[in-house]
C-alpha positions as CSV (number, residue, x, y, z in Angstrom):
1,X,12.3,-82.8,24.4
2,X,11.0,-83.4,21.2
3,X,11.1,-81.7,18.0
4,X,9.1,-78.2,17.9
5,X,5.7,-78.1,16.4
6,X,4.3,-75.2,14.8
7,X,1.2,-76.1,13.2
8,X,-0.7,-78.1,16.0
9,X,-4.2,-79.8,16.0
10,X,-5.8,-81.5,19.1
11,X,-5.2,-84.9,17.5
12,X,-1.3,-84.4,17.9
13,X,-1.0,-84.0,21.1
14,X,-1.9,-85.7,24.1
15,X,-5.4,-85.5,25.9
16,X,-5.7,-85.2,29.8
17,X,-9.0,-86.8,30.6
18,X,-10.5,-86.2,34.2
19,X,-14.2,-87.1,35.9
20,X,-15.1,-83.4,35.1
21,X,-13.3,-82.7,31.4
22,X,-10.5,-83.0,28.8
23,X,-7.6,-80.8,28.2
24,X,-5.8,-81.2,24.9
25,X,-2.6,-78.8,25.3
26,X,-1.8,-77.3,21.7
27,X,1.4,-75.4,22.9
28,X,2.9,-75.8,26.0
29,X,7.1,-76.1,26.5
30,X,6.3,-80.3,25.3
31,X,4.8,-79.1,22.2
32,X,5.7,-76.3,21.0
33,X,9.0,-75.2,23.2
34,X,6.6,-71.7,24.0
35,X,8.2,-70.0,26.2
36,X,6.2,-67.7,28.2
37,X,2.5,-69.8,27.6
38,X,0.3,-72.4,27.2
39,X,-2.5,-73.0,25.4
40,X,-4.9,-76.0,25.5
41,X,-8.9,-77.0,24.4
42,X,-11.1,-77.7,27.4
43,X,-14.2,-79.7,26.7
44,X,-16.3,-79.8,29.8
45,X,-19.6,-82.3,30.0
46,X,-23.3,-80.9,30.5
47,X,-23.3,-80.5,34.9
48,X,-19.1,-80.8,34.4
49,X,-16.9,-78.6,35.7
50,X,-13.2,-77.7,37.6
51,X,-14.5,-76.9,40.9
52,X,-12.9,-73.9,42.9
53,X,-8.7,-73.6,42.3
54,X,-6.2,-71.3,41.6
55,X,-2.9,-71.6,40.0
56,X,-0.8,-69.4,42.6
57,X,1.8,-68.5,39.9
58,X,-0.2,-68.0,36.7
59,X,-2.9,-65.6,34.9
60,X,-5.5,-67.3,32.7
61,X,-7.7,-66.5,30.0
62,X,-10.5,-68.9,28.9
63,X,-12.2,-67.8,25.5
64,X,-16.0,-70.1,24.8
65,X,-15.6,-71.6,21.4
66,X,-19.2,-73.3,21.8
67,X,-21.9,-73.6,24.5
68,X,-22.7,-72.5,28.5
69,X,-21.1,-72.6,31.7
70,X,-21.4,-70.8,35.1
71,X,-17.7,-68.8,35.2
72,X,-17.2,-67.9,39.0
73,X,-14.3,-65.4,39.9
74,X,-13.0,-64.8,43.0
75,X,-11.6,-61.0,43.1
76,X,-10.4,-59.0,46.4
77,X,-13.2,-56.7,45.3
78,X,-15.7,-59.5,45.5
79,X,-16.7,-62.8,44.0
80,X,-18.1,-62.5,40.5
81,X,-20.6,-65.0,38.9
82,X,-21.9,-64.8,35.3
83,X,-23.1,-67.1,32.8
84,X,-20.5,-67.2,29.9
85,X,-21.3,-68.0,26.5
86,X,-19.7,-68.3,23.1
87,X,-17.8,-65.8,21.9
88,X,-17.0,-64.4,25.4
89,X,-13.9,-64.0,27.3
90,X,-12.5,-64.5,31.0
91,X,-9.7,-63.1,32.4
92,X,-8.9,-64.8,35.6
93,X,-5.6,-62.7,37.6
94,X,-2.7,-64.9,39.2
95,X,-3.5,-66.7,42.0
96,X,-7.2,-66.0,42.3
97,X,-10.0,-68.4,43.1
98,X,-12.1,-69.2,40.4
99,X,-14.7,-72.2,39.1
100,X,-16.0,-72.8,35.5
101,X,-19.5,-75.8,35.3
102,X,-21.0,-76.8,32.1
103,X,-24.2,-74.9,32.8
104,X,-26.0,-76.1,29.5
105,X,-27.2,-79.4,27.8
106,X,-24.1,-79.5,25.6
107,X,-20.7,-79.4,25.6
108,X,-18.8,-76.5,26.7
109,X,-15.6,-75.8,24.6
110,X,-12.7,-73.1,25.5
111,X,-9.3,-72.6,24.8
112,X,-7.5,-71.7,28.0
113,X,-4.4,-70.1,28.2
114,X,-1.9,-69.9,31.6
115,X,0.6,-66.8,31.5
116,X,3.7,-68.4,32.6
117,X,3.4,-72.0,31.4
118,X,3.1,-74.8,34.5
119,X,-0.5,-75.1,35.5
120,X,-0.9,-78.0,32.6
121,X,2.0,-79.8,33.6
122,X,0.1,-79.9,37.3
123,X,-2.4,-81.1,36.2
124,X,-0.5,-83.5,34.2
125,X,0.1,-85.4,37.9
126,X,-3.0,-84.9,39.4
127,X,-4.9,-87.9,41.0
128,X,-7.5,-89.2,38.7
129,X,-6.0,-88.0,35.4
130,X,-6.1,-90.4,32.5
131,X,-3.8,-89.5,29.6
132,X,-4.8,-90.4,26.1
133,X,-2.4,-90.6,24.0
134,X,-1.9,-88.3,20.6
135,X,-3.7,-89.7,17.7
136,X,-1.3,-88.5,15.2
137,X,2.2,-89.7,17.1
């Protein structure tokens, strides 16, 4: 593993790039050894999104930095859909379906955090992922 980091920006650490966005995990057990989390910056594409998934073993929470996106949620109660915007926050429960699309003419920036730590590393082997490597090595 290497050494801890404690003061992270998106430049030092690695960038998962896929057809529908890029994922730049700030602290995740590669980064910063967390423990019980990870955190990363999602940057979604105007008509982008992650299409309906779940992460069977993790909680999420996205938080809109900047712009629009159709958030669908997938609850035993029902199936929730609502326009997010900045300054807004999702809480998606383990293992429930969910969606999130660029529904505006700009980028769409969250952070999004998984409660326990894994789903990035998935994602990390997915088909189609490109990894760019960190800017400031």
């Amino acid at each position: 593993m290497s050494a801890k980091k404690t003061f992270v920006k998106p430049e030092d650490v690695e960038t998962q790039v896929f057809d529908w966005g890029r994922l730049s995990w700030l602290s995740e057990p590669l980064v910063t050894q967390a423990e019980r989390f990870s955190c990363g910056v999602v940057t979604l594409e105007p008509g982008k999104g992650h299409e309906r998934h779940n992460h069977p073993y993790s909680e999420e929470i996205l938080y809109v930095i900047e712009g629009k996106g159709l958030q669908t949620v997938e609850l035993p109660s029902g199936t929730l859909e609502k326009e997010i915007t900045a300054g807004e926050l999702v809480h998606i429960p383990t293992a429930i379906y969910h969606s999130t699309i660029n529904s505006g003419d700009e980028l769409l920036k969250m952070i999004a955090i998984y409660a326990p730590f894994g789903p990035e590393a998935e994602l990390r082997k997915m088909d189609g992922v490109h990894i760019e490597a960190a800017q400031n090595g």
